[in-house]
C-alpha positions as CSV (number, residue, x, y, z in Angstrom):
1,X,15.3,123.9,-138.3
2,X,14.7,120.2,-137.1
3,X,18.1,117.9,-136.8
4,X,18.2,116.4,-140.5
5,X,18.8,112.2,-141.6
6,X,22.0,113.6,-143.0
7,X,23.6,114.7,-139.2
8,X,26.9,113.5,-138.4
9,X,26.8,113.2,-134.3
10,X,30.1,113.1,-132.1
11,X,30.2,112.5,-128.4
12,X,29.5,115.2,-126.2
13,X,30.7,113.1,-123.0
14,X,28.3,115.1,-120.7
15,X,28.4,114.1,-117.5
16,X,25.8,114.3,-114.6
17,X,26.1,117.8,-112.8
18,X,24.9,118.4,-109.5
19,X,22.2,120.9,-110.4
20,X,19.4,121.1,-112.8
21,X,18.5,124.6,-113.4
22,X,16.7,126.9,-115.5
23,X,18.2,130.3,-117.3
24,X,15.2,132.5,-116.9
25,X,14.9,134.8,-119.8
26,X,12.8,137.4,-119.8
27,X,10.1,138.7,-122.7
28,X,8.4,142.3,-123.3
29,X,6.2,143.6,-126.1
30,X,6.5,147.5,-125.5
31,X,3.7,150.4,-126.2
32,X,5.2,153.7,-127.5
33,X,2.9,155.1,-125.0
34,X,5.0,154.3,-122.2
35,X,7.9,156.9,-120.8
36,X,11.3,156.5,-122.6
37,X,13.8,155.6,-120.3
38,X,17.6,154.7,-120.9
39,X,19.6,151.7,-121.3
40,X,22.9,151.9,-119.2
41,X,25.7,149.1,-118.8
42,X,25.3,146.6,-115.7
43,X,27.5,148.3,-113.0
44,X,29.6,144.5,-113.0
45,X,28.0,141.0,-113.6
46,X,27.5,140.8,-109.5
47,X,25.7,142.8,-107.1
48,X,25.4,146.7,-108.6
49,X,24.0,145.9,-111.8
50,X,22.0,148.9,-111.6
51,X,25.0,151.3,-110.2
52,X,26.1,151.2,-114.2
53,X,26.4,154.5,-116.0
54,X,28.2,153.8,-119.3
55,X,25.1,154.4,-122.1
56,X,24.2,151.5,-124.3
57,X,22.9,154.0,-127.4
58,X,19.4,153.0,-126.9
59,X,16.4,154.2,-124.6
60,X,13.5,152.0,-124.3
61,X,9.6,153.1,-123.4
62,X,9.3,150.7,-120.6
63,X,6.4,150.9,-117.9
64,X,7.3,152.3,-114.2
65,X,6.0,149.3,-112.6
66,X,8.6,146.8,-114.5
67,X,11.1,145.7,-112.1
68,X,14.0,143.4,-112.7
69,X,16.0,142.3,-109.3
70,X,19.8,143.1,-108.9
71,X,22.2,140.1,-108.7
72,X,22.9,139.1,-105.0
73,X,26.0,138.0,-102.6
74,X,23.8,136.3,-100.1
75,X,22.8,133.6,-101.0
76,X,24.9,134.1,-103.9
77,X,22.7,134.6,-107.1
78,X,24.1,136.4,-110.5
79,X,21.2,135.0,-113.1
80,X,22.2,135.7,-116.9
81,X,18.8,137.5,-117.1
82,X,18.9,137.4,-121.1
83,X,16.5,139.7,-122.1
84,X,14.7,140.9,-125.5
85,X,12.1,143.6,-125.9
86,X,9.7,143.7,-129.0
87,X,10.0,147.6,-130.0
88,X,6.2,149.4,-130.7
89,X,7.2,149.1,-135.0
90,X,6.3,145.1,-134.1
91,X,9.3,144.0,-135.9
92,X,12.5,145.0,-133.7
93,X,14.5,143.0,-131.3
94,X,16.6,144.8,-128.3
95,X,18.2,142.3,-126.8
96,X,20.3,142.7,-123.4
97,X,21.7,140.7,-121.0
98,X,22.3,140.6,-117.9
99,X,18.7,142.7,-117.9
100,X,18.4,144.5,-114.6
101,X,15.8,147.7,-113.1
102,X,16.1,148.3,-109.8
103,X,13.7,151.0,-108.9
104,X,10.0,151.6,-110.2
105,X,10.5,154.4,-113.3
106,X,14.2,154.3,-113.0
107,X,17.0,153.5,-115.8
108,X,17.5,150.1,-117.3
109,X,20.7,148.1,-117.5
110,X,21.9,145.7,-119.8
111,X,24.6,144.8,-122.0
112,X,23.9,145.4,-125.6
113,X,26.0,143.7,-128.2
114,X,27.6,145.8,-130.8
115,X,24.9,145.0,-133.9
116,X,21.7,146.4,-131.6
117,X,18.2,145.7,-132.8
118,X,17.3,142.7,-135.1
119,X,14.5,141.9,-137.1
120,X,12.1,139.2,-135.5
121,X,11.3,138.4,-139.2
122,X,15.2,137.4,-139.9
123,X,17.4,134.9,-139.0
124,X,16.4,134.5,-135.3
125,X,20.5,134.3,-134.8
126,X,22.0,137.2,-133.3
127,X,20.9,138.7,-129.7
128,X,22.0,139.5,-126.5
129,X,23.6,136.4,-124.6
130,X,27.1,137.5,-123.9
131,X,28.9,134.3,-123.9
132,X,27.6,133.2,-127.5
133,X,26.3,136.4,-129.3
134,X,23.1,134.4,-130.0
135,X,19.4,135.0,-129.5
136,X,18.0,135.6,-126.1
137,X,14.5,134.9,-127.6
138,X,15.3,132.3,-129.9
139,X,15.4,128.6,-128.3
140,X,13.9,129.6,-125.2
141,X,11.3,127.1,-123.6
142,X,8.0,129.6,-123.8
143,X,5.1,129.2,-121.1
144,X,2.8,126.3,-122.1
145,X,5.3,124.6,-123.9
146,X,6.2,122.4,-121.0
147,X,2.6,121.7,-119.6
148,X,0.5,121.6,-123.0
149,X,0.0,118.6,-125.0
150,X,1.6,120.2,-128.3
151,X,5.2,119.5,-128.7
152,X,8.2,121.9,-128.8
153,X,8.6,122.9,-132.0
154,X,12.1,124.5,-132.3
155,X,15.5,124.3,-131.2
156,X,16.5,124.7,-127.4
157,X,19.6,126.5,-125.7
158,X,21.7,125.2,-122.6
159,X,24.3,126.2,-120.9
160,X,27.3,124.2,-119.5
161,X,29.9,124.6,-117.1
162,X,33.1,126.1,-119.5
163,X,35.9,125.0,-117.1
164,X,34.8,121.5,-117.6
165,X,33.6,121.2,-121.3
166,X,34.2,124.4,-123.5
167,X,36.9,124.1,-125.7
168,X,39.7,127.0,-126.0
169,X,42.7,127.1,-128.6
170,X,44.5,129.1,-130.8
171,X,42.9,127.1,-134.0
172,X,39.5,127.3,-131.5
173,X,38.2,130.6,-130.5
174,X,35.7,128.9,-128.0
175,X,32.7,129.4,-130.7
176,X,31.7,128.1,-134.0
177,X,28.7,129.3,-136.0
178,X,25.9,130.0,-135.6
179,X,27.6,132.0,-132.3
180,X,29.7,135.0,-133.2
181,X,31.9,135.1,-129.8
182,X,32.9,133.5,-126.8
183,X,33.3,135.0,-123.5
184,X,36.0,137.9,-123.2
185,X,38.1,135.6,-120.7
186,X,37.6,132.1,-122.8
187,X,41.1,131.7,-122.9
188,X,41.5,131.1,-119.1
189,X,37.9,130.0,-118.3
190,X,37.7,127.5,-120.9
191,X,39.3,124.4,-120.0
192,X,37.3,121.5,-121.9
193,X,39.7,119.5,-124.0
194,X,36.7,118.2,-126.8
195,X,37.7,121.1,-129.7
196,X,34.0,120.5,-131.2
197,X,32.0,121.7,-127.9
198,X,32.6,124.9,-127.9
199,X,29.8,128.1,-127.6
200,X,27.2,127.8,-130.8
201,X,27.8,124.0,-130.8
202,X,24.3,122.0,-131.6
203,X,23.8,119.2,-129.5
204,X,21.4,116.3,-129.9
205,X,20.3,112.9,-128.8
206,X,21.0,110.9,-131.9
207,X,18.0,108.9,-133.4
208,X,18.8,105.4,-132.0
209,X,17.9,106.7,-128.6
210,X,14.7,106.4,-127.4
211,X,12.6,107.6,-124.2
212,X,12.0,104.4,-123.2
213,X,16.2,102.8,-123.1
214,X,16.6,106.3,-121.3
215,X,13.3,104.8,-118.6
216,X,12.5,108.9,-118.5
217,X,10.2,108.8,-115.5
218,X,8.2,112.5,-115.8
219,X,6.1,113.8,-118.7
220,X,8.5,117.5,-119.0
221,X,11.4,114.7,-119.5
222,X,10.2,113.1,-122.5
223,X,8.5,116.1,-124.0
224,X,12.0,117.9,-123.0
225,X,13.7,114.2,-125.0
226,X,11.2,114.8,-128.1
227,X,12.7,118.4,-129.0
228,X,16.2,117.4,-128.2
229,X,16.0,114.9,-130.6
230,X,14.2,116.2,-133.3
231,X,15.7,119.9,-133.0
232,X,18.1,119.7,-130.5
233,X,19.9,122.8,-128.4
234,X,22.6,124.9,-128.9
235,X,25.0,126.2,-126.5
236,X,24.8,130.0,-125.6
237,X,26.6,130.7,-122.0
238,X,28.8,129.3,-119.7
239,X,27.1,127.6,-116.4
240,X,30.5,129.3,-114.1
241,X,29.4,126.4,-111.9
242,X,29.0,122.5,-111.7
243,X,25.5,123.0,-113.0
244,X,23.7,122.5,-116.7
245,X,21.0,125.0,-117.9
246,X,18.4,125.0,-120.0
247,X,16.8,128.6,-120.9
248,X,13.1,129.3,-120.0
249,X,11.2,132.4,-119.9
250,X,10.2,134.2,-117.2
251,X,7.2,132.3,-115.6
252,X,7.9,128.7,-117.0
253,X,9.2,127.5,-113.0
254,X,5.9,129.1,-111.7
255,X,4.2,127.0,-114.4
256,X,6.2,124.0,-114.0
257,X,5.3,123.6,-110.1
258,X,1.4,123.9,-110.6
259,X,1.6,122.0,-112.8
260,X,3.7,118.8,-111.9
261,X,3.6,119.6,-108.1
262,X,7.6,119.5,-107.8
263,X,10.2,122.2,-108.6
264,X,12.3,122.3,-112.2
265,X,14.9,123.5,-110.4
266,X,16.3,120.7,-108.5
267,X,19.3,118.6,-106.8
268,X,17.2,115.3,-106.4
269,X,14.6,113.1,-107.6
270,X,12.6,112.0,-110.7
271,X,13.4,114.9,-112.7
272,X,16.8,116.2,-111.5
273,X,17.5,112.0,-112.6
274,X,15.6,112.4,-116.2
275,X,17.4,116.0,-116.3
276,X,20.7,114.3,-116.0
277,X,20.0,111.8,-118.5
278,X,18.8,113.9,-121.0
279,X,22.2,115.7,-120.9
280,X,24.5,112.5,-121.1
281,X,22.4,111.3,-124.0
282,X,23.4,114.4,-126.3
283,X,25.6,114.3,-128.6
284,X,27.7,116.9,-131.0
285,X,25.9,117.5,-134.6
286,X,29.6,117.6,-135.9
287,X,28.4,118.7,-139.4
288,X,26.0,121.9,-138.5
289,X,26.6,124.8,-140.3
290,X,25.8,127.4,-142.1
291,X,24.7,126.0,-145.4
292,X,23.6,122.7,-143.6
293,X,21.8,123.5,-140.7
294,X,21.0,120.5,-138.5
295,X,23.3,117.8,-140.8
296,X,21.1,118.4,-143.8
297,X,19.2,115.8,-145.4
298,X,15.7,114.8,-144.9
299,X,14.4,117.0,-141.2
300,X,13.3,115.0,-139.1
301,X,9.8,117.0,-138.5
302,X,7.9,119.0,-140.9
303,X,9.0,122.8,-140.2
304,X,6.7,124.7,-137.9
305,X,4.9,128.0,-139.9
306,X,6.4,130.9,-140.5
307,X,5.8,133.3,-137.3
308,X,2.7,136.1,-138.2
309,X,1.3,139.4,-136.4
């Protein structure tokens, strides 16, 4: 759903962070030919993801040859690794997160929330990222979307550093629709003290913004300024770190670099500075919801078609 005319927008106050990065996200269409293998709990969120043994109800025809790398102490690297596999029926969604396989034909692991498979036909809401509840497919920046001349045509996800800007309260759980949780330790990692940014919160640059008052210097920056605006993103994990996210799939940074010659992960320069921009220009779509998704009114652009075999 595009932001609508009717969208009620608050201040995020988003400040610069001193890492653009991406939260790779990784895609698989699976052939019942393959062998079955099991899906098993991350050993911890660190290094040992694949030392896990508690069963996550579900085994998954996967090839040998697909390998997913543990987490890592030095240099220090725990990636979300939000995952969702497209089951051989064409229509079901396992999602996971974090996704690990360690060894060529060996178990997977993953974290599955408690409602398993969904239909890719349905509301595109629930999946596997732990912080939210919400989609690990859904919202994520595909390959070619960043380098082609089409636009983005749907809602984007980020994720923000909780000790700085989630909110946590009695009256505020740390979520709001569409997420169904926050993470298990929101309550101590949550220190934000803005009670409407909060896990599930849309963000959006409002419509008196344009690319040109924010002088966005590369072409991923105001393609990136085009969707927040007219779709916007929603937040769905917690950064842990002075750093702000935005989900891609696996093989977007690859992409990115051949294409634009410089990385998407950055600390400096044009598109760390149009990154950082693009962040302090959102603002909180106060009046999302349920019944009146994106603000209501008049969308901004015309829907993009309904999704097809």
């Amino acid at each position: 759903m595009p932001i609508g005319s009717r969208a009620v927008y608050r201040p995020a106050n988003i400040q610069e962070a001193k890492n653009a990065l991406a939260d790779e996200e990784y895609f698989y269409k699976l052939k019942s030919s393959d062998p079955q293998r099991p899906v098993y709990s991350p050993g911890n969120f660190g290094p040992g993801r694949c030392k896990g043994t508690q069963s996550m109800g579900i085994s998954l025809p996967v090839p040998d040859n697909l390998i997913v790398p543990d987490a890592t102490s030095q240099p220090y690297y725990t990636p979300n690794n939000a995952s969702a596999f497209l089951m051989p029926d064409g229509k079901t969604l396992e999602q996971f997160e974090p996704l690990a396989r360690c060894t060529a034909g060996g178990s997977v692991h993953g974290w599955r929330n408690p409602w398993g498979g969904v239909d890719i036909y349905g509301d595109g809401i629930k999946g596997g990222h732990l912080g939210s509840g919400l989609s690990s497919i859904g919202g994520s920046i595909r390959k070619g979307e960043l380098t082609k001349n089409q636009p983005i045509r749907h809602a984007l996800k980020v994720v923000i550093w909780g000790e700085k800007y989630l909110h946590y309260s009695r009256t505020v759980p740390g979520y709001r629709w569409p997420a169904y949780i926050a993470d298990n330790n929101a309550a101590n990692q949550y220190h934000g003290t803005n009670p409407k940014l909060v896990q599930g919160t849309l963000l959006a640059i409002p419509p008196n913004v344009t690319a040109a008052k924010l002088k966005l210097q590369t072409p991923a920056a105001q393609k990136l300024f085009r969707a927040l605006q007219d779709y916007g993103a929603y937040v769905v994990d917690d950064a842990g770190w002075d750093a702000h996210y935005l989900c891609l799939e696996k093989g977007v940074l690859e992409e990115f670099r051949a294409t634009y010659g410089y990385d998407f992960q950055t600390t400096s320069g044009k598109f760390y500075d149009d990154f950082m921009k693009l962040f302090k220009a959102l603002y909180i779509v106060d009046n999302n919801a349920q019944k009146n998704v994106g603000g209501g009114g008049t969308p901004r652009v015309s829907l993009a078609p309904p999704i097809g075999n």
